[in-house]
DRENLOFI-912289 format. One line per field, with one value per residue: residue number from 0; residue in one letter; x, z negated, y of N, C-alpha, C, O in turn. Coordinates in steps of 0.001 Angstrom, whole numbers, padded with zeros to 6 digits. Each point is the difference from the previous one (the first is absolute). Layout:
n (NUM,...)
res (a,...)
n_east (X,...)
n_up (Z,...)
n_north (Y,...)
ca_east (X,...)
ca_up (Z,...)
ca_north (Y,...)
c_east (X,...)
c_up (Z,...)
c_north (Y,...)
o_east (X,...)
o_up (Z,...)
o_north (Y,...)
// end
This chain:
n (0,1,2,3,4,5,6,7,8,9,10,11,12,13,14,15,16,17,18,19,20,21,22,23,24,25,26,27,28,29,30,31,32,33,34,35,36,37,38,39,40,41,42,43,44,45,46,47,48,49,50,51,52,53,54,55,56,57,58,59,60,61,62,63,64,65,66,67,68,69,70,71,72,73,74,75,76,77,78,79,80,81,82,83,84,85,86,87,88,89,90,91,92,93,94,95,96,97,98,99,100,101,102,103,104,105,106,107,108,109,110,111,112,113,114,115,116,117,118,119,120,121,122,123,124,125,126,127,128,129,130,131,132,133,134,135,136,137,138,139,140,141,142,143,144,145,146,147,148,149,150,151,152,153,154,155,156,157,158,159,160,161,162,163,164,165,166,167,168,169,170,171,172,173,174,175,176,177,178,179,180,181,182,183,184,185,186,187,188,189,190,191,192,193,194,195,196,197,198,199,200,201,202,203,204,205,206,207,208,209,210,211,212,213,214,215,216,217,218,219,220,221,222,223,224,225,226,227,228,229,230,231,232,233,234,235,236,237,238,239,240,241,242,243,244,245,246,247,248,249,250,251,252,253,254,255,256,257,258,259,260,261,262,263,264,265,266,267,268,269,270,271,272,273,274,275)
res (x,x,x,x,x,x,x,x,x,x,x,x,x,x,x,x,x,x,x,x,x,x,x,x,x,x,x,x,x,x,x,x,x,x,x,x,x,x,x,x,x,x,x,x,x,x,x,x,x,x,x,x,x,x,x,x,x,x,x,x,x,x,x,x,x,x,x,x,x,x,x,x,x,x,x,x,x,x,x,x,x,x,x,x,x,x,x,x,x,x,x,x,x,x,x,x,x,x,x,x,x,x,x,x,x,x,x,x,x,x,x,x,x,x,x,x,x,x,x,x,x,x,x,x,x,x,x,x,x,x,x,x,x,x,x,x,x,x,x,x,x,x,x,x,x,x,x,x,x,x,x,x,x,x,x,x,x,x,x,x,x,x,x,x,x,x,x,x,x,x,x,x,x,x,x,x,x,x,x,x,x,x,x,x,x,x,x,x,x,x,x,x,x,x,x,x,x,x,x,x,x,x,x,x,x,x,x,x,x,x,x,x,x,x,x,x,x,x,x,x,x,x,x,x,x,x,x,x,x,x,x,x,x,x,x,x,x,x,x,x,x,x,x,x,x,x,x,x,x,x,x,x,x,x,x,x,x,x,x,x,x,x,x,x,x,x,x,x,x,x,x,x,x,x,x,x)
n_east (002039,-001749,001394,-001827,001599,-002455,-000173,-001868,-001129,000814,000462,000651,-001493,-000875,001499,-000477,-002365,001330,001240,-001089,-001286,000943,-000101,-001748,000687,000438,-001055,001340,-000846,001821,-002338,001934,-001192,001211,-001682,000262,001286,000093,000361,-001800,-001790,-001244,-002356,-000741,-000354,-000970,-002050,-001676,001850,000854,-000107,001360,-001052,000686,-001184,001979,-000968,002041,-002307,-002103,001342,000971,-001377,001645,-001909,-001766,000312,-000261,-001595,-000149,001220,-000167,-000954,001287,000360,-001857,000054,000064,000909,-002353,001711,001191,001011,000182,000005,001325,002679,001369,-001020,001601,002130,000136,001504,002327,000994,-000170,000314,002492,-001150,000415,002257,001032,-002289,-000513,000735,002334,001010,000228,000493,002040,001995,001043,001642,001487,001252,001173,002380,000707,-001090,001278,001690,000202,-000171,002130,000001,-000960,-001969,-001596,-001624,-001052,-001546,-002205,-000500,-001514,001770,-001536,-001069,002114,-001537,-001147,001619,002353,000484,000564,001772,001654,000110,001266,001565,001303,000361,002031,002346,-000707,-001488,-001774,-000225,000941,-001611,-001532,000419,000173,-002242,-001133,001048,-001642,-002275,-000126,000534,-000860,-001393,000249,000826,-001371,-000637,001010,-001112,-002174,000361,000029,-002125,-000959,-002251,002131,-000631,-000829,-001187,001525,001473,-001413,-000421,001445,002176,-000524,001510,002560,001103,-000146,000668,002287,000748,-000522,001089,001341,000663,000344,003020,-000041,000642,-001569,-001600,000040,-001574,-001059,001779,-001512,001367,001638,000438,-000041,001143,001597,-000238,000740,001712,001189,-000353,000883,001032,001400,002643,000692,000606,001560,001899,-000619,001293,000506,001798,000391,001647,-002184,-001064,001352,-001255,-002372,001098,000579,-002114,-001001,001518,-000830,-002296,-001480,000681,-001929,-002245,-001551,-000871,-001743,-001167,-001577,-000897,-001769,-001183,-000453,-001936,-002168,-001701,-001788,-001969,-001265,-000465,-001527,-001777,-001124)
n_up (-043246,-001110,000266,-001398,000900,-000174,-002274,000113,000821,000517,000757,002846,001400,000187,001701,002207,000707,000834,001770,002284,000100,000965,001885,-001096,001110,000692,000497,002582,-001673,000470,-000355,-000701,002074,-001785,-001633,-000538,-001987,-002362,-001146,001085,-000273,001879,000016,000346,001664,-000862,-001244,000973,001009,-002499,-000187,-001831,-001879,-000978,-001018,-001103,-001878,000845,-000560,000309,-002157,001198,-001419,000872,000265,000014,001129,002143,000370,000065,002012,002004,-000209,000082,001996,000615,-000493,-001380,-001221,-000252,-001773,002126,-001426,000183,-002631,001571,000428,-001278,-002011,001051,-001215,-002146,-000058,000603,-002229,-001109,-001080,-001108,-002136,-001269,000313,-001452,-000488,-000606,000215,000382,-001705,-001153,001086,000563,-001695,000595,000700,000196,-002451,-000102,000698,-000599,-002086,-001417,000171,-001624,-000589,000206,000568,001680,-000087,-001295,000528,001790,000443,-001211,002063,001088,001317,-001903,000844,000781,001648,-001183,001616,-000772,-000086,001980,000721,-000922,000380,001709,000826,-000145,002254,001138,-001040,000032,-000848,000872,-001605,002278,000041,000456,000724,001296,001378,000206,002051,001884,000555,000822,002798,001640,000696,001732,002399,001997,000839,001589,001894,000734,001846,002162,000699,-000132,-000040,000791,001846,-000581,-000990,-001670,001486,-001241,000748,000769,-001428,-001459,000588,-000040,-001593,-001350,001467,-000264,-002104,000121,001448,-001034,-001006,001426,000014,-001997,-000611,-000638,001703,001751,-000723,001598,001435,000435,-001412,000472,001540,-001603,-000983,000544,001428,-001381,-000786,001428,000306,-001547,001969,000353,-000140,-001937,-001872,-000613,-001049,-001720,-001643,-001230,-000062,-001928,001100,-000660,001237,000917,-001360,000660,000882,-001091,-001399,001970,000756,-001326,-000267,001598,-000088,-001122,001458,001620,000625,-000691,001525,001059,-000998,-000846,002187,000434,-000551,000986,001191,-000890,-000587,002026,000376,-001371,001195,001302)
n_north (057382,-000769,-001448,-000333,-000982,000570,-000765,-001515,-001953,002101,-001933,000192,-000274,-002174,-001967,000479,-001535,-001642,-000186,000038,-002020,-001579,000004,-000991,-002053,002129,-001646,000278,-001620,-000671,000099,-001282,000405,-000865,000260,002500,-000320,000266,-002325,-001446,000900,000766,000022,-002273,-001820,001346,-000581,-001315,001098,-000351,002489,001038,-001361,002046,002427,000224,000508,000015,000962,-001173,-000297,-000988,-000317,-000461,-001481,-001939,-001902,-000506,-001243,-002349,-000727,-001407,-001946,-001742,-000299,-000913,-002038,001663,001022,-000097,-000109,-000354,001529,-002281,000617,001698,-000148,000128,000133,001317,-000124,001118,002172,001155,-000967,001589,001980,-000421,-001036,002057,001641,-001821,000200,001914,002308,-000543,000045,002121,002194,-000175,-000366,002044,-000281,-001185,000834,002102,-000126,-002261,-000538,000889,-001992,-001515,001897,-000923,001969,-000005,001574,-000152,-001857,001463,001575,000654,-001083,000754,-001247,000566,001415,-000683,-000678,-001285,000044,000472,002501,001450,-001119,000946,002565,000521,-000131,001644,001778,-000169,000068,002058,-000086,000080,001272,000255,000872,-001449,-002101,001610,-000062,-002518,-000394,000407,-000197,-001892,000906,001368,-001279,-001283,000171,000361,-002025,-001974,000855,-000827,-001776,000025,000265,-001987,000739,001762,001351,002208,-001483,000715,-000040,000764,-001713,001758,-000628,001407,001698,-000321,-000789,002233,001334,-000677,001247,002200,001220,000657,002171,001844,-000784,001407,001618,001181,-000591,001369,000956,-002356,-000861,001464,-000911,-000886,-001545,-002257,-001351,-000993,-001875,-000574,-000875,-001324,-001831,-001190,-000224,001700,-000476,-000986,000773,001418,-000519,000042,-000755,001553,-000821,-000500,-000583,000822,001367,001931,001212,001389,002191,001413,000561,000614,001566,001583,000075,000527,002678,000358,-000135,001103,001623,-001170,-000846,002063,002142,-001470,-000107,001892,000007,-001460,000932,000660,-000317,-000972,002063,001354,-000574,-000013)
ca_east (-001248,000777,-000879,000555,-000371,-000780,-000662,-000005,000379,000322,000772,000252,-001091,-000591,000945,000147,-000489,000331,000706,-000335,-000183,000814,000990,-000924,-000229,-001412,-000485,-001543,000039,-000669,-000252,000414,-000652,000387,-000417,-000676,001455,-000040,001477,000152,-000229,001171,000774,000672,001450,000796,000388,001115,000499,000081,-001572,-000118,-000421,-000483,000617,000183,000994,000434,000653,000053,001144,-000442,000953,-000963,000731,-000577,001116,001110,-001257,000304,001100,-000134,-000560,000942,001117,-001019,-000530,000675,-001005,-000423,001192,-000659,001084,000736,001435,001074,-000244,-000674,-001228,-000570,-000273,-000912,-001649,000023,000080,-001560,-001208,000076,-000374,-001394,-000166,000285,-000554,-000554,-000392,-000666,-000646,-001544,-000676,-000272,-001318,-001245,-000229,-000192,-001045,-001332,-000172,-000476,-001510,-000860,000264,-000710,-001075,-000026,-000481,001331,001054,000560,001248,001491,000772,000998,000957,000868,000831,000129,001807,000933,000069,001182,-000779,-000025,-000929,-001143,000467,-000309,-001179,-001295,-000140,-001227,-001512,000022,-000072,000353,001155,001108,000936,001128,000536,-000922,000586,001004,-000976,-000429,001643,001020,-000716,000164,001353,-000589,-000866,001448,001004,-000758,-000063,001297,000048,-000750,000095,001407,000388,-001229,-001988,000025,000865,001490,000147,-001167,-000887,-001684,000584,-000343,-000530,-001371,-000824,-000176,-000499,-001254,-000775,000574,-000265,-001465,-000373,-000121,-001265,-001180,-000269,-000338,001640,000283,000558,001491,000445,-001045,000758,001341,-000350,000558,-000758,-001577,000549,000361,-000844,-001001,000941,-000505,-000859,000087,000761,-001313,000261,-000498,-001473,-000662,000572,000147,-001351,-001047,-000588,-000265,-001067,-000834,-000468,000612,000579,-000427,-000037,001161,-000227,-000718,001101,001569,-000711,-000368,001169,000994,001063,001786,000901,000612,000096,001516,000277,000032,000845,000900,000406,000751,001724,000673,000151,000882,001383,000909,000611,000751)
ca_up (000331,000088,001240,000193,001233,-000874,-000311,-001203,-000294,000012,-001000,-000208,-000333,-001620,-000904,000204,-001054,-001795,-000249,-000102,-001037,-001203,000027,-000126,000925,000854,001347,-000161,000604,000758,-000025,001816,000147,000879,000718,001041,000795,000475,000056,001730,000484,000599,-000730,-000853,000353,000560,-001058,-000464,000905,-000402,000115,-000577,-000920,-000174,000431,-001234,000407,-000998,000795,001205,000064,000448,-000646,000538,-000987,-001629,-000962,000134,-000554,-001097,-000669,-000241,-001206,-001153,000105,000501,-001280,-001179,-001506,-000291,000624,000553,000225,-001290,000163,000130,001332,-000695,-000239,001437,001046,-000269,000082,001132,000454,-000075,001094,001498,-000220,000413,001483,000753,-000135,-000586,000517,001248,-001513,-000009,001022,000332,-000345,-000251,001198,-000211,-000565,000129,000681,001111,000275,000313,001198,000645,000082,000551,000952,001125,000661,-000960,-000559,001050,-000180,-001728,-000260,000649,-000492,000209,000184,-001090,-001073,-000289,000823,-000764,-000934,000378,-000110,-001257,000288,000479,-000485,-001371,000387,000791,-000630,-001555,-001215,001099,001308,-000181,-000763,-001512,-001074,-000013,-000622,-001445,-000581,-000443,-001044,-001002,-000862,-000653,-001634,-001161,-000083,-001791,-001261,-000597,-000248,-001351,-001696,-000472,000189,-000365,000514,001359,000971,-000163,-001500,-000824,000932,000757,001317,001098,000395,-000778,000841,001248,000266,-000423,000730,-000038,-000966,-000058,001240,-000195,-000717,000727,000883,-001347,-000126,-001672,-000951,000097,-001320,-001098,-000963,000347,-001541,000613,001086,-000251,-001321,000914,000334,-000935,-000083,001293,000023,-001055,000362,-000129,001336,000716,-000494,000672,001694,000304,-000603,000329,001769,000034,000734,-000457,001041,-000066,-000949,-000451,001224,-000481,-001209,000249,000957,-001097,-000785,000891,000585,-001314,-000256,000530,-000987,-001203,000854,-000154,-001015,000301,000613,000067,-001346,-000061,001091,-000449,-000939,000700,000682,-001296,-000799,001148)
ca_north (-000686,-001244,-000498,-001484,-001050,-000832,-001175,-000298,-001014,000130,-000027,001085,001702,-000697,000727,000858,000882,000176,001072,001443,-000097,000084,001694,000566,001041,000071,-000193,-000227,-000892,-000762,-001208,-000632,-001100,-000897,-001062,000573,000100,001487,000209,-000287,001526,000777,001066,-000480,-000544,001070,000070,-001351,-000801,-001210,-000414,-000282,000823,001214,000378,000613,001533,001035,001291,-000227,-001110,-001031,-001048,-001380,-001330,000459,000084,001554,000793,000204,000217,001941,-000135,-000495,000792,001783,000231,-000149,000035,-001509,-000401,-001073,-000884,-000283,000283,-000862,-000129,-001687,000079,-000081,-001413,-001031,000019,000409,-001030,-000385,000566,-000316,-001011,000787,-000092,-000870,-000600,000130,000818,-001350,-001088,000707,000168,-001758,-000539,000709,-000142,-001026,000066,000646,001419,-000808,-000016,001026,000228,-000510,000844,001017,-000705,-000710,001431,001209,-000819,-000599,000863,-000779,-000896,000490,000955,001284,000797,000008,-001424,-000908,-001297,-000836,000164,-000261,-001273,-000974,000728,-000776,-001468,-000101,000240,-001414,-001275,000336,-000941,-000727,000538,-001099,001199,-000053,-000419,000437,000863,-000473,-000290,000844,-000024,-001072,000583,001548,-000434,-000682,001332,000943,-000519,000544,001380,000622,-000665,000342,001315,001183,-000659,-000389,-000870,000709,000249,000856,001577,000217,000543,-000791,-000869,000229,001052,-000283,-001362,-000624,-000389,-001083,-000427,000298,-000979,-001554,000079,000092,-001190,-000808,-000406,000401,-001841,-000262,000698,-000185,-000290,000937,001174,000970,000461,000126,001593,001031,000672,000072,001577,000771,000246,001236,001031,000816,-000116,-001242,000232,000971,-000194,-001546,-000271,000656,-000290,-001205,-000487,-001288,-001125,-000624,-001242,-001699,-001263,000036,-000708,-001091,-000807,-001080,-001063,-000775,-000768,-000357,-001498,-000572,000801,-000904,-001097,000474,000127,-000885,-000317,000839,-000665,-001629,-000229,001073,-000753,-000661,000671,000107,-001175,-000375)
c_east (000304,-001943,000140,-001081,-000121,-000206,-000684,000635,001722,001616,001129,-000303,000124,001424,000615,-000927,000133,000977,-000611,-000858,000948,000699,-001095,-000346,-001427,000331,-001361,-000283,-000348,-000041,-000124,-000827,000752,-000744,-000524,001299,-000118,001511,000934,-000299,001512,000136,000422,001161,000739,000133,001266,000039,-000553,-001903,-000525,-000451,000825,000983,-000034,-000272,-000151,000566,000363,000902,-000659,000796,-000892,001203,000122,001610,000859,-001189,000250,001254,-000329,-001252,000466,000883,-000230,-000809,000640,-000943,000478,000684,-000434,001478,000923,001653,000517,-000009,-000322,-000898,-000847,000220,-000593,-002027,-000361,000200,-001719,-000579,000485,-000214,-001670,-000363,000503,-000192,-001298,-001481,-000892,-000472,-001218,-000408,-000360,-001496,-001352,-000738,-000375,-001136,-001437,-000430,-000123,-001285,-000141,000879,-000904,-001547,-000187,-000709,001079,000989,000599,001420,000830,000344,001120,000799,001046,001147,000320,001365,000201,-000139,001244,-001005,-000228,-001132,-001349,-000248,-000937,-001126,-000953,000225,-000719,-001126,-000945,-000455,-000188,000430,000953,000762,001322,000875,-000481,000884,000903,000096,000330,001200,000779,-000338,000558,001588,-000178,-000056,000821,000650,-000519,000007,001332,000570,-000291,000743,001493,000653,-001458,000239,-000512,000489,001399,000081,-000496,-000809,-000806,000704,-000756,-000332,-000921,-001411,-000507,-000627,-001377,-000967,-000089,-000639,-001458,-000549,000494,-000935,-001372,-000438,-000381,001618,000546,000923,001232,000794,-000346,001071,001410,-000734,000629,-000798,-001362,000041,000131,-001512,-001105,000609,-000430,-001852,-000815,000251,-001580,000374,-000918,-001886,-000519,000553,-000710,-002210,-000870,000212,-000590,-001589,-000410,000091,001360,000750,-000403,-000082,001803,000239,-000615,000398,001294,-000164,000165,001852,000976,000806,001058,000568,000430,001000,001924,000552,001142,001229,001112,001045,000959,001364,001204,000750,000569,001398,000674,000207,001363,001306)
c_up (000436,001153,000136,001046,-000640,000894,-000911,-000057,000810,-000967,-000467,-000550,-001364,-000896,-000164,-001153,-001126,000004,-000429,-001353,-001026,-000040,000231,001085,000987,001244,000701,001283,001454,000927,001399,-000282,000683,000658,001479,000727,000205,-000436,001159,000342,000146,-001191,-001491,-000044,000582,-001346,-000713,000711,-000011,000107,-001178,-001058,-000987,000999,-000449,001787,-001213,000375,001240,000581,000541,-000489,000019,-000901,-001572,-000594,000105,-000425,-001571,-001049,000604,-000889,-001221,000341,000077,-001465,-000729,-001006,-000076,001088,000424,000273,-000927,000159,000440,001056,-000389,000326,001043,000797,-000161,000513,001794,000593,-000153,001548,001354,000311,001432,001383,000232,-000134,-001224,000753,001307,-000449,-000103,000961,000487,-001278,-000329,001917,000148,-000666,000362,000938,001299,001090,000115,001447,001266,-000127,001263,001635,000722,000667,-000923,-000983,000939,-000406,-000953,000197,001281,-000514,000451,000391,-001228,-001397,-000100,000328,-001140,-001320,000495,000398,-001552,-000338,000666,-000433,-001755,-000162,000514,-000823,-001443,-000908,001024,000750,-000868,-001169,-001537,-000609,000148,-001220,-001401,-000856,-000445,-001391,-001133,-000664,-000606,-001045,-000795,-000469,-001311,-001184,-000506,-000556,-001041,-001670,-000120,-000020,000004,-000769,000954,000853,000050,-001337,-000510,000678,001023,001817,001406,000504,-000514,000531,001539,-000134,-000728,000976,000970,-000376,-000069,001170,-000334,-000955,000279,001283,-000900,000413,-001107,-001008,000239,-001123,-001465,-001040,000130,-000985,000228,000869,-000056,-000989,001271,000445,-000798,-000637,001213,-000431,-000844,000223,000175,001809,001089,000499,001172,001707,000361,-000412,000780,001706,000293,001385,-000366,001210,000176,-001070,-000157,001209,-000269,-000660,000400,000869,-000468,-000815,001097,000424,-001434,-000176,000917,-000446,-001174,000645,000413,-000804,-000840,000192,000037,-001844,-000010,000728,-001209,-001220,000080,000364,-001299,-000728,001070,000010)
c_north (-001431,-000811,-001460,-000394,-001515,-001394,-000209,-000824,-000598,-000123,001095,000792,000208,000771,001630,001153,-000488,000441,001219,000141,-000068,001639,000482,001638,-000207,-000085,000481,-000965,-000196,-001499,-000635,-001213,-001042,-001139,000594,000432,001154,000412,000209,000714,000813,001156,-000367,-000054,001335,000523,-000851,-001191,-001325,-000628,-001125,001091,-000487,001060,001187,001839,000930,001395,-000206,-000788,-001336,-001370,-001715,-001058,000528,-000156,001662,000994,000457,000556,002156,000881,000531,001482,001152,000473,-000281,-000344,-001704,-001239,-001119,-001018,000290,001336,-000776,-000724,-001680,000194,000565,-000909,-001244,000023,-000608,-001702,-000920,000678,-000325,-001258,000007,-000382,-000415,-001498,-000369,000146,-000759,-001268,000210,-000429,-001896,000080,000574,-000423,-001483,-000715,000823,001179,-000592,000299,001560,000565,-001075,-000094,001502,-000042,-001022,000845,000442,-001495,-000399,001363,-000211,-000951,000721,000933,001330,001019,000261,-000909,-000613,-001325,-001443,000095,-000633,-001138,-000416,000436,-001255,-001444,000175,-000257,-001356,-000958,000128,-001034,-001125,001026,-000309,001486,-000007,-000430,000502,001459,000325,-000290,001539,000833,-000684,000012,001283,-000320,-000719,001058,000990,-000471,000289,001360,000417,-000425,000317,001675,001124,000617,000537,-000481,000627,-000227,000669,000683,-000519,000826,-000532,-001292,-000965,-000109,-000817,-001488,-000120,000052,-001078,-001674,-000386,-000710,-001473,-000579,-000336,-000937,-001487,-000924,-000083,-001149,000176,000922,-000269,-000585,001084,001018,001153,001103,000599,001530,001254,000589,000065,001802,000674,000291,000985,001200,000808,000525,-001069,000246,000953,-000447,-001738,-000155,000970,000033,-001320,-000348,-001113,-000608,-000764,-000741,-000879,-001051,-000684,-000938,-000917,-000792,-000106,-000768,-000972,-000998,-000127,-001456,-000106,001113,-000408,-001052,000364,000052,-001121,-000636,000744,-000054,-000784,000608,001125,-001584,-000668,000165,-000022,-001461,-000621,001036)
o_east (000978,-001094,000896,-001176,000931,000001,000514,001082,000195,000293,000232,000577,000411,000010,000446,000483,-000558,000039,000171,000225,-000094,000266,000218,-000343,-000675,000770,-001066,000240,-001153,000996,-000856,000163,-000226,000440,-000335,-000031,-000101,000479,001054,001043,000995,001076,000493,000739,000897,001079,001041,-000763,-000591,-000486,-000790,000259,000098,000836,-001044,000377,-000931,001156,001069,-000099,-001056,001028,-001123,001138,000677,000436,000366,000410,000140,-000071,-000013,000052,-000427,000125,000759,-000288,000430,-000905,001125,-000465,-000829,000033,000299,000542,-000179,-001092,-000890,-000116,-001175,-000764,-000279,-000989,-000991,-000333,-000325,-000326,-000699,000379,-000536,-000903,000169,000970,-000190,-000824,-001204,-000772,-000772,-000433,-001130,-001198,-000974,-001227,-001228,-000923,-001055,-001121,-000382,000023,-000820,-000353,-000360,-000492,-000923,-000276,000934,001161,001171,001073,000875,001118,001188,000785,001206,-000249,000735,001085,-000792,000574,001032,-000996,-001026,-000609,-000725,-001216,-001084,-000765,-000883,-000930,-000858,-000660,-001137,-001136,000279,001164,001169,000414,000100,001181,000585,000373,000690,000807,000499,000012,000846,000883,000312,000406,000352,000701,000228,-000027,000367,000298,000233,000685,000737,000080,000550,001127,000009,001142,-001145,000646,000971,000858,-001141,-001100,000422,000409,-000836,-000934,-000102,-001018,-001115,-000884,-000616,-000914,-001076,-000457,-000344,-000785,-000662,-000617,-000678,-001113,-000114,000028,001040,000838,000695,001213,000185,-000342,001163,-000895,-000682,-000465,-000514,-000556,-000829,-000455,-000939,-000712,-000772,-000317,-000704,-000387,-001112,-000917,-000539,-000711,-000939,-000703,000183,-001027,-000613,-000946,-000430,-001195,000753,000629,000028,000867,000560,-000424,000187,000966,000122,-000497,000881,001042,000892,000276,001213,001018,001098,000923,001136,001088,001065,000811,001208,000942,000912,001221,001178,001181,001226,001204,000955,000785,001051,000897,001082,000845)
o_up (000719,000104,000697,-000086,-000168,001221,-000858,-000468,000028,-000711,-001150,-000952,-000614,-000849,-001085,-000647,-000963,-001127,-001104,-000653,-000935,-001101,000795,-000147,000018,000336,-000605,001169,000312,000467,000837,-001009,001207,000992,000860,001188,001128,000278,000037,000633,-000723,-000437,-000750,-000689,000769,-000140,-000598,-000130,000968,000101,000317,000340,-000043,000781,000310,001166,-000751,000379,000459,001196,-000629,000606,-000470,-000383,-000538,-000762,-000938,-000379,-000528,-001136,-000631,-000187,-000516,-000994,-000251,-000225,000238,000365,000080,001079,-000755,000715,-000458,001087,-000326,000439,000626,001224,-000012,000883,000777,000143,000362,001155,000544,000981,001014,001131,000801,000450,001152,000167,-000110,000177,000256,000778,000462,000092,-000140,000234,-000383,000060,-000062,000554,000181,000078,000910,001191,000890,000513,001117,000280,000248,000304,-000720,000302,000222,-000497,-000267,-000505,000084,-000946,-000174,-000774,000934,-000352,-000855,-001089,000541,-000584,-000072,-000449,-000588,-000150,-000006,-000387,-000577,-000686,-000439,-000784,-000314,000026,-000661,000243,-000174,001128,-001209,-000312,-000807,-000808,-000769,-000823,-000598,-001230,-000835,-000761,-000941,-001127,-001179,-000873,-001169,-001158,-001164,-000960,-000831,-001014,-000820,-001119,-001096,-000312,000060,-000456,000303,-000326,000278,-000275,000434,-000446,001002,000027,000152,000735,000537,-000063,000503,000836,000233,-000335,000567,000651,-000084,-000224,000525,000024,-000490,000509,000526,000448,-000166,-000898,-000797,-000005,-001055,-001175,-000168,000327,-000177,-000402,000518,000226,000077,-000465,000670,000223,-000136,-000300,000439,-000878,-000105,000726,001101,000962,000726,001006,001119,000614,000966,000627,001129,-000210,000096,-000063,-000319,000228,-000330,000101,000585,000188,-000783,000092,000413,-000387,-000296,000146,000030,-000550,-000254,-000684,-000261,-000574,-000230,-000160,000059,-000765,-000256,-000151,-000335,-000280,000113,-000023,-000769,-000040,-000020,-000807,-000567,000892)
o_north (-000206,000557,-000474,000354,-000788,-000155,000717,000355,-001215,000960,000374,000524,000984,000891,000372,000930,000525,000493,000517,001019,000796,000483,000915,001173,-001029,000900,000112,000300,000297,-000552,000288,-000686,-000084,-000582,-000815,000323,000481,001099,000635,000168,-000053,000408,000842,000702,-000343,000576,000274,-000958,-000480,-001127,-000890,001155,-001226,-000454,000574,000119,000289,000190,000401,-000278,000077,-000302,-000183,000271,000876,000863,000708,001097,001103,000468,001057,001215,001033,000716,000935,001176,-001129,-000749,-000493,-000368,-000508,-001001,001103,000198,-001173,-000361,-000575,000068,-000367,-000391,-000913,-000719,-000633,-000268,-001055,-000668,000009,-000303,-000767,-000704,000401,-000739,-001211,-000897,-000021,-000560,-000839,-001149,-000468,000160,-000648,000066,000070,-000597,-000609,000501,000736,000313,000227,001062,000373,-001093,000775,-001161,-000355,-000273,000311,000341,-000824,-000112,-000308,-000059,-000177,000925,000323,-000463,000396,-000006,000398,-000428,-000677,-000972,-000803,-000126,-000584,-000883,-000635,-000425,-000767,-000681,-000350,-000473,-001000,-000319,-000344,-000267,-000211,-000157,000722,000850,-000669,000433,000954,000059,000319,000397,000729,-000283,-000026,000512,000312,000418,000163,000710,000878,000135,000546,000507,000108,000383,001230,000053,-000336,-000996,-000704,000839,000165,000324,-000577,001161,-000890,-000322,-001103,-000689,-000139,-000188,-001040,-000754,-000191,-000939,-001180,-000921,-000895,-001065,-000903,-000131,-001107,-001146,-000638,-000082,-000629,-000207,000607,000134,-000367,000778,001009,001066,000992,001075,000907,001045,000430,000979,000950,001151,000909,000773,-000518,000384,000113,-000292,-000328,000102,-000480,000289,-000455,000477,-000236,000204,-000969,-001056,-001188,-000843,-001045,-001152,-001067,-000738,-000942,-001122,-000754,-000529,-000795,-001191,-000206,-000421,-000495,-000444,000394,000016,-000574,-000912,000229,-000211,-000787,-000016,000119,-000207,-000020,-000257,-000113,-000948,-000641,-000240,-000152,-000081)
// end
C-alpha cells in the first residue's frame, strides 16, 4: 500500500508522481495545505522530521526527500525500469538528481518566492506573517534567513540573481548534455533524472522564464519529449492549479525584464572570461 503526502503545485510532489506514474502504480493521496502549514503540525513533523512534502509510506515504511523517494521507487518496483543498465549509467543519472538537492532545489524556491508566492505570504494577517517568519524547532536558521528576506524584498532580495544564474548554468549544462550524449540527461534511457528536473523546468515555465531555452535546441527538444510523456500528463498537467499559475504567469511577465537584465549579463561575463 503506498501513501503520498501531497502538494499540487509543489515541485517535489510533482516529481515523485511522475515516477509513480511512469511504474504506473496507485496511491491514495493525501493533500498537506502548506499555505495553512499543515506540513508544521506536530503530527506531521513526527511523520517527517524535515516538515517538508512529499512523503512516500509504503506498507507503513515512512520514507521523506523526493530524490531517496524515488530511487526506493525504482527499487521496490521492478517491471518499467527508471534507470539506465549499468553502474555508468546510474551515475550518470545520480550526477543530475544530486544537482537537485544541492542547489537546484533552493534556486526554485528564491524564484518562485520572490517573483509570486511573495504576496500570498504577505496577505496574511500580521500574527500569522511574524509566525511564518519566525524560526521554527529544528529549522535550519539560514534556510529560514533567505525564506524571509524573499518574502521581504522579492526581486530585490539579495538571493534573485543568484537565483537566476544558477538557472542560466542548469540550462547551458543540459544543452551540452543533450547534444553530446542524449536525447536524455543519462543518454538513450528515459530515467530519473528525467523525471526529477521536468517539474523544474515547468516552473520556470510558468515564472514565463522560457526565453532562457529559447536558443538552447537541445533543451527546447528535450522538454517538449518530456511533455509528450503520457507520465507527465497524469502526475504534472492534470494537478495543475489555475489560480496559482496565472498568478505565476502574471508576476513573471512583470519581472521578465530584470530576469532578462540578469540573464544577459551573466552571458557577457561568461563571454567575456573566454575571449580573455
Amino acid at each position: 500500500m503506498l501513501e503520498l503526502y501531497n502538494h499540487d503545485m509543489s515541485v517535489c510532489a510533482a516529481k515523485v508522481r511522475f515516477a509513480l506514474a511512469e511504474k504506473g502504480l496507485e496511491y491514495t493521496n493525501k493533500l498537506v495545505n502548506l499555505m495553512a502549514r499543515e506540513h508544521k503540525t506536530p503530527q506531521y513533523m513526527a511523520l517527517n522530521p524535515n516538515g517538508v512534502v512529499p512523503t512516500l509510506v509504503h506498507d507503513g515504511q515512512v520514507i521523506y526527500e523526493s530524490t531517496i523517494i524515488n530511487e526506493h521507487i525504482e527499487d521496490a518496483f521492478p517491471g518499467v525500469s527508471l534507470m539506465p543498465e549499468g553502474a555508468v549509467g546510474k551515475a550518470r543519472v545520480r550526477k543530475w538528481t544530486l544537482q537537485l538537492d544541492t542547489g537546484i532545489h533552493a534556486a526554485t524556491s528564491v524564484l518562485s518566492t520572490c517573483i509570486a508566492f511573495r504576496d500570498l505570504h504577505l496577505a496574511k494577517s500580521p500574527k500569522d506573517l511574524e509566525l511564518h517568519f519566525q524560526v521554527q524547532p529544528g529549522a535550519d536558521p539560514l534556510k529560514v534567513e533567505r525564506h524571509n528576506d524573499n518574502i521581504r524584498n522579492g526581486v530585490k532580495s539579495k538571493y534573485f540573481a543568484h537565483a537566476v544564474n544558477r538557472f542560466e548554468k542548469l540550462l547551458s549544462d543540459m544543452e551540452a548534455e543533450l547534444e553530446n550524449s542524449g536525447p536524455w540527461l543519462a543518454g538513450e534511457t528515459f530515467s530519473l533524472a528525467d523525471i526529477g528536473f521536468a517539474s523544474y523546468i515547468r516552473r520556470l515555465e510558468q515564472l514565463k522564464m522560457d526565453f532562457m531555452w529559447e536558443d538552447r535546441p537541445y533543451v527546447t527538444s528535450w522538454y517538449e519529449r518530456i511533455q509528450e510523456r503520457e507520465g507527465f500528463k497524469i502526475a504534472i498537467r492534470d494537478w495543475d492549479n489555475k489560480g496559482y499559475i496565472a498568478n505565476m504567469n502574471k508576476k513573471g511577465a512583470a519581472a521578465q525584464p530584470l530576469v532578462r537584465k540578469i540573464v544577459a549579463q551573466a552571458r557577457l561575463a561568461i563571454s567575456q572570461a573566454e575571449v580573455s
